[in-house]
C-alpha positions as CSV (number, residue, x, y, z in Angstrom):
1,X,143.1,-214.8,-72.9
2,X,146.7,-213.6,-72.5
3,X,148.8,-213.8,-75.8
4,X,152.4,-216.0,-75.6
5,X,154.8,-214.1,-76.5
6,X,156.3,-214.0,-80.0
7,X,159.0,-216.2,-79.9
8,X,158.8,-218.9,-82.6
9,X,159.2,-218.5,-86.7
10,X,155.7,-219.1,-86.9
11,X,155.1,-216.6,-84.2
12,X,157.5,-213.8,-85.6
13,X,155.9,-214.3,-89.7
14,X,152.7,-212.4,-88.3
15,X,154.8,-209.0,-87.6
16,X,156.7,-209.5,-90.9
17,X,154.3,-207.6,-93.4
18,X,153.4,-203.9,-93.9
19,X,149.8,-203.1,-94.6
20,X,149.9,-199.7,-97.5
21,X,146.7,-198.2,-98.5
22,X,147.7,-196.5,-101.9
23,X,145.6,-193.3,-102.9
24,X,145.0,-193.5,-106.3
25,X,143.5,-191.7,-109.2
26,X,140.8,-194.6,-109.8
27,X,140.0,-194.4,-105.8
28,X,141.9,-196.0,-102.7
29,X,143.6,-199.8,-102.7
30,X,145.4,-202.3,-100.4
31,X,148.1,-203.9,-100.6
32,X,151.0,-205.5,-98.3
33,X,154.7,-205.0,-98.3
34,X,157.8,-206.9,-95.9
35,X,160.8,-205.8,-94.4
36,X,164.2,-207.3,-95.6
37,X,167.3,-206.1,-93.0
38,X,170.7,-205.5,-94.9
39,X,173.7,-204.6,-93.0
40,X,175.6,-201.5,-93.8
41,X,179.7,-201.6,-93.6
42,X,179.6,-200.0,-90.3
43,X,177.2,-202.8,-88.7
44,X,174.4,-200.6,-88.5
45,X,171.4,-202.7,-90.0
46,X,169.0,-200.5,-92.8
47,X,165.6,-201.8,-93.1
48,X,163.9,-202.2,-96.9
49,X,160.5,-202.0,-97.7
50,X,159.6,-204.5,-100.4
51,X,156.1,-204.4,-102.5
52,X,155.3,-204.2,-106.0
53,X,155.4,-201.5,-108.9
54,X,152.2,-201.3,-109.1
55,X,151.0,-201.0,-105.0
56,X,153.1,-197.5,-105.3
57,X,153.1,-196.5,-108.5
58,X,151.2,-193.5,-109.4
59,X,150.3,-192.8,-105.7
60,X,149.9,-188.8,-104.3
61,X,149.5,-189.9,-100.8
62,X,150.6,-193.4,-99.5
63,X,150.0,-195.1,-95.4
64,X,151.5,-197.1,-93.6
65,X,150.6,-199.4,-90.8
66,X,152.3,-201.9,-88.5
67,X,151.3,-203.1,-85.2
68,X,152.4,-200.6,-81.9
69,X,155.0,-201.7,-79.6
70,X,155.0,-201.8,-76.1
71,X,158.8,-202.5,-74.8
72,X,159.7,-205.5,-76.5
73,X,156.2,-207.0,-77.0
74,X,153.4,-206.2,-79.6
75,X,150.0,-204.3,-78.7
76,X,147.0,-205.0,-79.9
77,X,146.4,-201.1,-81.3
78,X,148.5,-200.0,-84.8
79,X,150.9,-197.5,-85.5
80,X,149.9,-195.8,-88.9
81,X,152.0,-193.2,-91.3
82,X,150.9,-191.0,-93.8
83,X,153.0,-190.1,-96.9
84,X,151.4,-187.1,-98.5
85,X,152.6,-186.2,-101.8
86,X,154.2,-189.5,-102.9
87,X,156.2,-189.8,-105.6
88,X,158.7,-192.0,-107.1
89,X,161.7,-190.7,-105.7
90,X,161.0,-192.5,-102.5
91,X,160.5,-195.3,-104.0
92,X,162.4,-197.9,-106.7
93,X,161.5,-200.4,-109.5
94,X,163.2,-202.6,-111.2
95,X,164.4,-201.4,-114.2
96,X,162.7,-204.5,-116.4
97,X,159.5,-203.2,-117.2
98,X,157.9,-206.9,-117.0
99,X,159.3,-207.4,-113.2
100,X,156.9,-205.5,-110.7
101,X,159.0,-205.5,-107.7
102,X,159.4,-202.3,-105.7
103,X,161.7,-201.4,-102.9
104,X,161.7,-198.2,-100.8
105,X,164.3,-197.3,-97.4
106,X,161.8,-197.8,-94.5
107,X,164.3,-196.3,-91.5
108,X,162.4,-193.1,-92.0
109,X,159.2,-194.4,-91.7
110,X,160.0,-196.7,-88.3
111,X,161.7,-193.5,-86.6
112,X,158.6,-191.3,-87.3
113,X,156.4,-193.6,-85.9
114,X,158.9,-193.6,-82.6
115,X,158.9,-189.8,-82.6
116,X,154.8,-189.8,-82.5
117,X,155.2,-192.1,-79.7
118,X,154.0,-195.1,-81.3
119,X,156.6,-197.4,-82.2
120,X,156.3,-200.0,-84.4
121,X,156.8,-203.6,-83.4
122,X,157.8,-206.2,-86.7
123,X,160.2,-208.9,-87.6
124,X,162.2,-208.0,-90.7
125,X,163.5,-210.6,-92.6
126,X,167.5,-210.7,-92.5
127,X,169.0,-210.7,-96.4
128,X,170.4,-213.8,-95.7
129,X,167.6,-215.7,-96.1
130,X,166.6,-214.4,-99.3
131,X,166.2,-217.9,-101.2
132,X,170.3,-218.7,-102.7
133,X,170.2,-221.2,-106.1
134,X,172.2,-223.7,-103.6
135,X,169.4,-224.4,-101.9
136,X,166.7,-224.4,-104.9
137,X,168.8,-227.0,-106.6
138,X,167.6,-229.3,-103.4
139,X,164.2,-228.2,-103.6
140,X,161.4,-230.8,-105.7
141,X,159.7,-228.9,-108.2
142,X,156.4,-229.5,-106.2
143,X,156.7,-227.3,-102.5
144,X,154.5,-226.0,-100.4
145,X,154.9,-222.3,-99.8
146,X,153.5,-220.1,-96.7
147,X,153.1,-216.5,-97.8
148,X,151.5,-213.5,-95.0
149,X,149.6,-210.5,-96.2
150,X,146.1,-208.6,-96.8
151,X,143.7,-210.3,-98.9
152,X,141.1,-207.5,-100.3
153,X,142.9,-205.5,-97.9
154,X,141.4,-208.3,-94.8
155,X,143.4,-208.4,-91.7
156,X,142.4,-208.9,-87.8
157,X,141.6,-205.4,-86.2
158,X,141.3,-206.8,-82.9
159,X,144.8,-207.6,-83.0
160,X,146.4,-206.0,-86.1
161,X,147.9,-209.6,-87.2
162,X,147.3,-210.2,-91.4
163,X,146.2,-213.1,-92.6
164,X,148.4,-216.7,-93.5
165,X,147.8,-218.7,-96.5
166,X,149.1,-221.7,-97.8
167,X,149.6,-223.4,-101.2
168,X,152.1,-224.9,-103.4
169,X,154.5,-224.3,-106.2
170,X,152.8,-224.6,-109.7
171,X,155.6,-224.3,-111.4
172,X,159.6,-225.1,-110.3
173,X,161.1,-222.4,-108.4
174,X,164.2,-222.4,-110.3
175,X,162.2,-222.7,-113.8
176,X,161.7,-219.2,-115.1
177,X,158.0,-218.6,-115.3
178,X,157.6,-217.2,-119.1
179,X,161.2,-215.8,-119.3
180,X,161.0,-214.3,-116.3
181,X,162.4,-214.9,-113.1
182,X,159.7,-215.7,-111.9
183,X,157.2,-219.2,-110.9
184,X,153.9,-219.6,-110.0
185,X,151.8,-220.8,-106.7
186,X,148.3,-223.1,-106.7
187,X,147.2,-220.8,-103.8
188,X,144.1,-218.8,-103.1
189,X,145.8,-215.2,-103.9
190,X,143.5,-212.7,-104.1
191,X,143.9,-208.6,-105.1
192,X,145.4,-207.0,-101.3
193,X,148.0,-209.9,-101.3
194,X,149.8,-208.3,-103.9
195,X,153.5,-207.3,-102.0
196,X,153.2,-210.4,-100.1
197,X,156.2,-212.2,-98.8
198,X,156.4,-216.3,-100.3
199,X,158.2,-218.1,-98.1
200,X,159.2,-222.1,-97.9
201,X,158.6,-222.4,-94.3
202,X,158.8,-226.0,-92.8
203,X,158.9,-227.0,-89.1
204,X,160.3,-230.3,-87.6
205,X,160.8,-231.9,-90.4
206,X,161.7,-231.5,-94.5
207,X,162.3,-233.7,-97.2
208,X,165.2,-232.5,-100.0
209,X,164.8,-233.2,-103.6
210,X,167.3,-236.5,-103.0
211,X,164.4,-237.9,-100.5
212,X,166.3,-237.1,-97.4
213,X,164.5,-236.4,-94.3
214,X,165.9,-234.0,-92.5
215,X,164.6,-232.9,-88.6
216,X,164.9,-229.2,-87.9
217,X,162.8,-225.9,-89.6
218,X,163.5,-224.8,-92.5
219,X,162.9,-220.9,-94.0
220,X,163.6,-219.3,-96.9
221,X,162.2,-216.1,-98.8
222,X,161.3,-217.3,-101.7
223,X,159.9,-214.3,-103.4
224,X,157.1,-211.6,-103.6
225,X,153.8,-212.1,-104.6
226,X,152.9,-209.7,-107.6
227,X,149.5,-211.3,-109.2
228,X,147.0,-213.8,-110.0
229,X,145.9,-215.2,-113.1
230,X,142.1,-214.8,-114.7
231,X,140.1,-216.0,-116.7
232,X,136.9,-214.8,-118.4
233,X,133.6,-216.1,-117.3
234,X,130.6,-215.2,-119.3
235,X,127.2,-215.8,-117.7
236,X,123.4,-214.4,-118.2
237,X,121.9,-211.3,-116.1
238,X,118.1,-210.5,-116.4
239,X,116.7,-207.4,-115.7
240,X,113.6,-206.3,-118.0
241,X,115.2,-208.0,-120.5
242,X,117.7,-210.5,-121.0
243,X,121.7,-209.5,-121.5
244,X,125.3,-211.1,-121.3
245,X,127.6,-209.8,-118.5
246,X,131.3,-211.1,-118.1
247,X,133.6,-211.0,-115.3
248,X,137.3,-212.1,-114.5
249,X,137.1,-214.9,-111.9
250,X,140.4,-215.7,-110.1
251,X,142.1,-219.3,-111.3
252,X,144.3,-219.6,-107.5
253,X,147.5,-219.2,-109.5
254,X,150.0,-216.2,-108.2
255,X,152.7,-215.2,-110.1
256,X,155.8,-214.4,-107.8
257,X,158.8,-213.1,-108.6
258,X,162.6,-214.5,-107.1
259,X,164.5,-213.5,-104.7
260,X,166.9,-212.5,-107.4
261,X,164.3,-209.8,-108.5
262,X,163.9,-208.3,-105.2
263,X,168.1,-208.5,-105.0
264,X,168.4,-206.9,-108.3
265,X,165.6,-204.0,-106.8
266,X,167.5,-203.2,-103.8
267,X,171.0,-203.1,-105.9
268,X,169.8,-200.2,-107.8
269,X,168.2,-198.6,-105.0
270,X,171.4,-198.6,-103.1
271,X,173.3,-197.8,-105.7
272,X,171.4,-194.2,-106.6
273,X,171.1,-193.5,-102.8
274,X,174.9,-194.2,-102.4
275,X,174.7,-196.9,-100.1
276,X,177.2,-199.5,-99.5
277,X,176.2,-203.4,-97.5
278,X,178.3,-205.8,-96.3
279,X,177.7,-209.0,-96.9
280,X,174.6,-209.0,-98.7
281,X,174.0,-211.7,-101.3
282,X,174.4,-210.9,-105.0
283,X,171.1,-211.3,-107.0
284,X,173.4,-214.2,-109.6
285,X,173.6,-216.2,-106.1
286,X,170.1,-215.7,-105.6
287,X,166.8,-218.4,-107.4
């Protein structure tokens, strides 16, 4: 069955993520990353990977993989980039040790992919909708969130789309999470999702914290998905004889950090690669 062609919000949040497979000293692991679009003064537009510390950190060889392009549509086969000897100069975190956001300049990435002859189709995320503290104060401190990505590294093959969840907040957007700026999600966010982009995605219709209705969609980039909380669960194994074994088991609570973290990320970033934006909101504007 033909595919439609990617035209609405729902449509274009299935090209928004970036699958990275990390090689590691303790073996290989998954993780997912998004594209945020600033513009530069002279109106060219700079794409920005965003993931977390910890997806990148400590790396030697690092791959990318989007879906392939073909003209202005997306194919069903991937286009896939490999960093050998990765290191952190590509990359940057945010300078709070607590905050595991990463950022890294992608334009590189996309035009080597082109050169190989296998372009990359994806929707980047423009800065401007990077969630502002205007439009938290008319959030409710209960709303669902939509957030794309690679559970345990999952994603359709046949088609190279990731995988959509959905959940809630757990805790108040603009509360900060533990000092932190930071909140949590009631969703099922599993190891893989980590770099994921949280997003308050509504279509038709919305409510605002007054009780308004309001008809239209509604998007905003919320934040990025760094980790889920555990708990201990001890239980009996039996072999030939009789022993206690504990595991973490996953509670469905994600800890995601603001859009203010990611803003603060790409500041420094552009700042040591001596980049100038225009226009691009300042991570005080920013939940």
């Amino acid at each position: 069955m033909p595919r439609p062609p990617v035209s609405t919000i729902a449509d274009q949040l299935f090209y928004s993520t970036v699958h990275i497979e990390s090689a590691l000293p303790a073996g290989t692991s998954t993780g997912t990353g998004f594209l945020v679009h600033y513009t530069q003064a002279d109106g060219f537009t700079i794409p920005i990977l965003v993931t977390n510390k910890h997806v990148l950190a400590g790396a030697s060889t690092v791959s990318f993989t989007l879906a392939g392009a073909k003209g202005d549509q997306p194919m069903t086969t991937g286009t896939r980039i490999t960093v050998v000897d990765f290191d952190e100069y590509l990359w940057f975190g945010h300078t709070d040790p607590r905050v595991d956001v990463a950022t890294m300049p992608f334009a590189q990435v996309l035009h080597q992919m082109a050169d190989d002859g296998a372009p990359a189709f994806y929707r980047a995320f423009p800065s401007e909708l990077l969630l502002t503290n205007e439009q938290a104060d008319s959030l409710d401190s209960i709303e669902s969130v939509t957030f794309v990505g690679y559970p345990n590294g999952l994603f359709d093959k046949a088609s190279m789309l990731p995988i959509a969840r959905r959940g809630q907040t757990a805790t108040p957007i603009f509360n900060d999470y533990e000092g932190l700026p930071a909140f949590l999600i009631d969703a099922s966010v599993f190891p893989g999702s980590s770099g994921s982009p949280v997003l308050i995605f509504d279509r038709g219709s919305f409510t605002t914290r007054d009780g308004d209705t309001h008809i239209g969609s509604r998007l905003h980039l919320a934040g990025v998905i760094a980790a889920v909380h555990t708990r201990k669960v001890h239980g009996q194994i039996e072999f030939t004889s009789t022993g206690t074994a504990s595991f973490d088991d996953l509670i469905d609570l994600g800890i995601v950090y603001k859009a203010s973290a990611i803003q603060e990320c790409v500041d420094g970033m552009l700042s040591r690669l001596g980049i100038v934006i225009h226009s691009a909101p300042t991570a005080s504007e920013l939940a």
